[in-house]
C-alpha positions as CSV (number, residue, x, y, z in Angstrom):
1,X,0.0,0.0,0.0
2,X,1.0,3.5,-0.6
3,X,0.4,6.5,1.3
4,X,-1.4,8.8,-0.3
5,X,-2.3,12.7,0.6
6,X,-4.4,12.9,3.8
7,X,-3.0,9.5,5.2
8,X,-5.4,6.8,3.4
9,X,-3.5,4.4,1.6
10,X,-4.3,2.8,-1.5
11,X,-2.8,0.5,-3.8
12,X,0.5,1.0,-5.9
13,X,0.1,1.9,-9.1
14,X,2.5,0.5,-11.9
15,X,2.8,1.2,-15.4
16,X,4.4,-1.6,-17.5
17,X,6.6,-0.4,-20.3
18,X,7.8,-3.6,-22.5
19,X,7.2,-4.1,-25.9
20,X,6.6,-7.5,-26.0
21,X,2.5,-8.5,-25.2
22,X,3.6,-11.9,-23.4
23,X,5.7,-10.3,-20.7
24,X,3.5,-7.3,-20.1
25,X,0.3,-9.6,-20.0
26,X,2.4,-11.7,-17.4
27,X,3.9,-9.2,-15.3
28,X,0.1,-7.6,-15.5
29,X,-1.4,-10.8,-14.1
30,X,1.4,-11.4,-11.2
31,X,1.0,-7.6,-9.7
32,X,-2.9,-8.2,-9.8
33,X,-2.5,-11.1,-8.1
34,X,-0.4,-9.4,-5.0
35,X,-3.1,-7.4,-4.1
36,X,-1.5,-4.9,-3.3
37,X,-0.7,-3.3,-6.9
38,X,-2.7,-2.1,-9.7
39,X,-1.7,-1.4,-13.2
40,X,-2.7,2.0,-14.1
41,X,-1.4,1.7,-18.0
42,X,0.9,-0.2,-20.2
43,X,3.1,1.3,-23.0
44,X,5.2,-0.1,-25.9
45,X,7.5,2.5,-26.8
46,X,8.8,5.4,-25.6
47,X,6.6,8.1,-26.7
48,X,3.7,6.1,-25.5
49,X,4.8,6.0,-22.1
50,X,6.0,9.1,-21.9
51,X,2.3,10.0,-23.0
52,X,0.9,7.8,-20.4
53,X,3.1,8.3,-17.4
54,X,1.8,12.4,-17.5
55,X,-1.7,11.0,-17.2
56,X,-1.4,8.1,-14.7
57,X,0.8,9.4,-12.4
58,X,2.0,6.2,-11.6
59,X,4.2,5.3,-8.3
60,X,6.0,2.7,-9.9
61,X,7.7,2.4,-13.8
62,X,8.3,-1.2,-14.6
63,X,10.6,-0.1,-17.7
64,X,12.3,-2.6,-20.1
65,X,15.6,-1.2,-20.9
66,X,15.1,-2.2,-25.0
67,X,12.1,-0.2,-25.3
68,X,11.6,1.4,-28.8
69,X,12.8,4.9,-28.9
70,X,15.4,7.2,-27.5
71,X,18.3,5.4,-25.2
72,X,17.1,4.0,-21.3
73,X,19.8,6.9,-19.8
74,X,18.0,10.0,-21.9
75,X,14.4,8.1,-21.6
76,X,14.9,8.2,-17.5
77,X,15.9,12.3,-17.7
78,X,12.8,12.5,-19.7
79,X,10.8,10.5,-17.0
80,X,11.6,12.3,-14.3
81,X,11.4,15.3,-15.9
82,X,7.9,14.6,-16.0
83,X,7.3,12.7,-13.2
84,X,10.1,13.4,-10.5
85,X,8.6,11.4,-8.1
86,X,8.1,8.3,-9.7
87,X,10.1,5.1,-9.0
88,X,12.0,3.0,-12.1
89,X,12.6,-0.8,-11.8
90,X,14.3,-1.5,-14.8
91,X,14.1,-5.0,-16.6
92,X,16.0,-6.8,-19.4
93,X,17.3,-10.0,-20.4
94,X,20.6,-9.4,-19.9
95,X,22.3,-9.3,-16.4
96,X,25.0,-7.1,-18.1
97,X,22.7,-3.8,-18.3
98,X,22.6,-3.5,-14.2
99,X,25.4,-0.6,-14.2
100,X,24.2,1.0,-17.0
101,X,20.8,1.4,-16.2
102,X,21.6,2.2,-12.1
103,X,23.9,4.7,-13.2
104,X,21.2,6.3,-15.6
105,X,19.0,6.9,-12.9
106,X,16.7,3.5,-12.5
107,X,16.1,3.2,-8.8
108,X,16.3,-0.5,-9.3
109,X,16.9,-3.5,-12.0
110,X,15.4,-6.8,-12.3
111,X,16.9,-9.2,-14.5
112,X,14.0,-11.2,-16.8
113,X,15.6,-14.1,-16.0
114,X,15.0,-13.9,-12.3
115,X,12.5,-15.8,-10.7
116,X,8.7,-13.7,-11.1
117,X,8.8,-12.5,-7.0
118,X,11.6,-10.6,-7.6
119,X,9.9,-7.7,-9.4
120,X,7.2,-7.4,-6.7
121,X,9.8,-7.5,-4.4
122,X,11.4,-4.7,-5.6
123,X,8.7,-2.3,-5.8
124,X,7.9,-3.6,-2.2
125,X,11.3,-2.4,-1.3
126,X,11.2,0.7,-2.8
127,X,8.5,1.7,-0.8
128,X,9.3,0.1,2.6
129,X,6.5,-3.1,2.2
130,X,7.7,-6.5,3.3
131,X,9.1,-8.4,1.0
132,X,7.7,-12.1,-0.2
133,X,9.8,-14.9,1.2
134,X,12.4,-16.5,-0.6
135,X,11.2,-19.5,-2.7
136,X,11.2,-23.0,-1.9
137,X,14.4,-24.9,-1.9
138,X,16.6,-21.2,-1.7
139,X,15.6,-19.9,1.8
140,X,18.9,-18.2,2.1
141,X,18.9,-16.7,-1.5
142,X,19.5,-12.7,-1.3
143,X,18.0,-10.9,-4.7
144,X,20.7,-9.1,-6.4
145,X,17.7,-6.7,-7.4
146,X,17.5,-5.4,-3.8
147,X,20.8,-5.2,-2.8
148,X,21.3,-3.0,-5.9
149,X,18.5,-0.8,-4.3
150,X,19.8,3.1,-3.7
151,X,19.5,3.7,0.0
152,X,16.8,6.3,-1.2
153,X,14.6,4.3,-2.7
């Protein structure tokens, strides 16, 4: 839950930007299931979610770093630009992109080819909400995605 003007709290609200329909539809259906996100719009390129982030006002950016348009590090100035507030959990397929897209400005990164939890448990962790447990058969497992995690976030 997120705390919202006045004190009531209300669910956080994500916007997924991926270009690929499977892993929006997917990472749609798993933040609806915790209950305690909603998505409040989905983009496929830049321009779109540039478009949609100054209508939604989301808390959260779920942003895949190989979205169409300009480069992640000039798409993040542009975010915040518009949005200052608004938390970036990057995502890609390749582990490699952490630095790049920490040092651009994303408040976290999630590799694809982590296991599903770790996205919600980085937006958790971005805004001070307990974390899932560790799956089954790795209770000692530490997510790279949240030790990457700015002390600010």
């Amino acid at each position: 839950m997120n705390a919202r003007p006045g004190g009531e709290t209300s669910a956080v609200r994500v916007t997924l930007a991926d270009g690929g329909p499977r892993v929006r539809s997917a990472l749609r259906l798993m933040l609806e299931q915790d209950g305690g996100m909603t998505v409040s719009s989905e983009a496929t390129t830049a321009g779109e979610l540039l478009e949609q982030v100054s209508l939604s006002w989301p808390d959260v950016i779920l942003l895949d770093c190989d979205l169409a348009g300009p480069r992640a590090s000039e798409l993040l100035l542009q975010l915040r630009s518009v949005c200052p507030q608004v938390q970036v959990v990057a995502l890609s397929s390749r582990p490699e992109m952490r630095r790049a897209a920490l040092s651009a400005g994303a408040d976290a990164f999630v590799c694809k080819t982590e296991p599903p939890e770790t996205v919600v448990d980085a937006i958790r962790h971005c805004f001070g909400l307990r974390a899932s447990k560790p799956p089954a058969g790795n209770p000692g497992r530490t997510y790279d995605a949240l030790e990457s995690l700015p002390a600010g976030c």
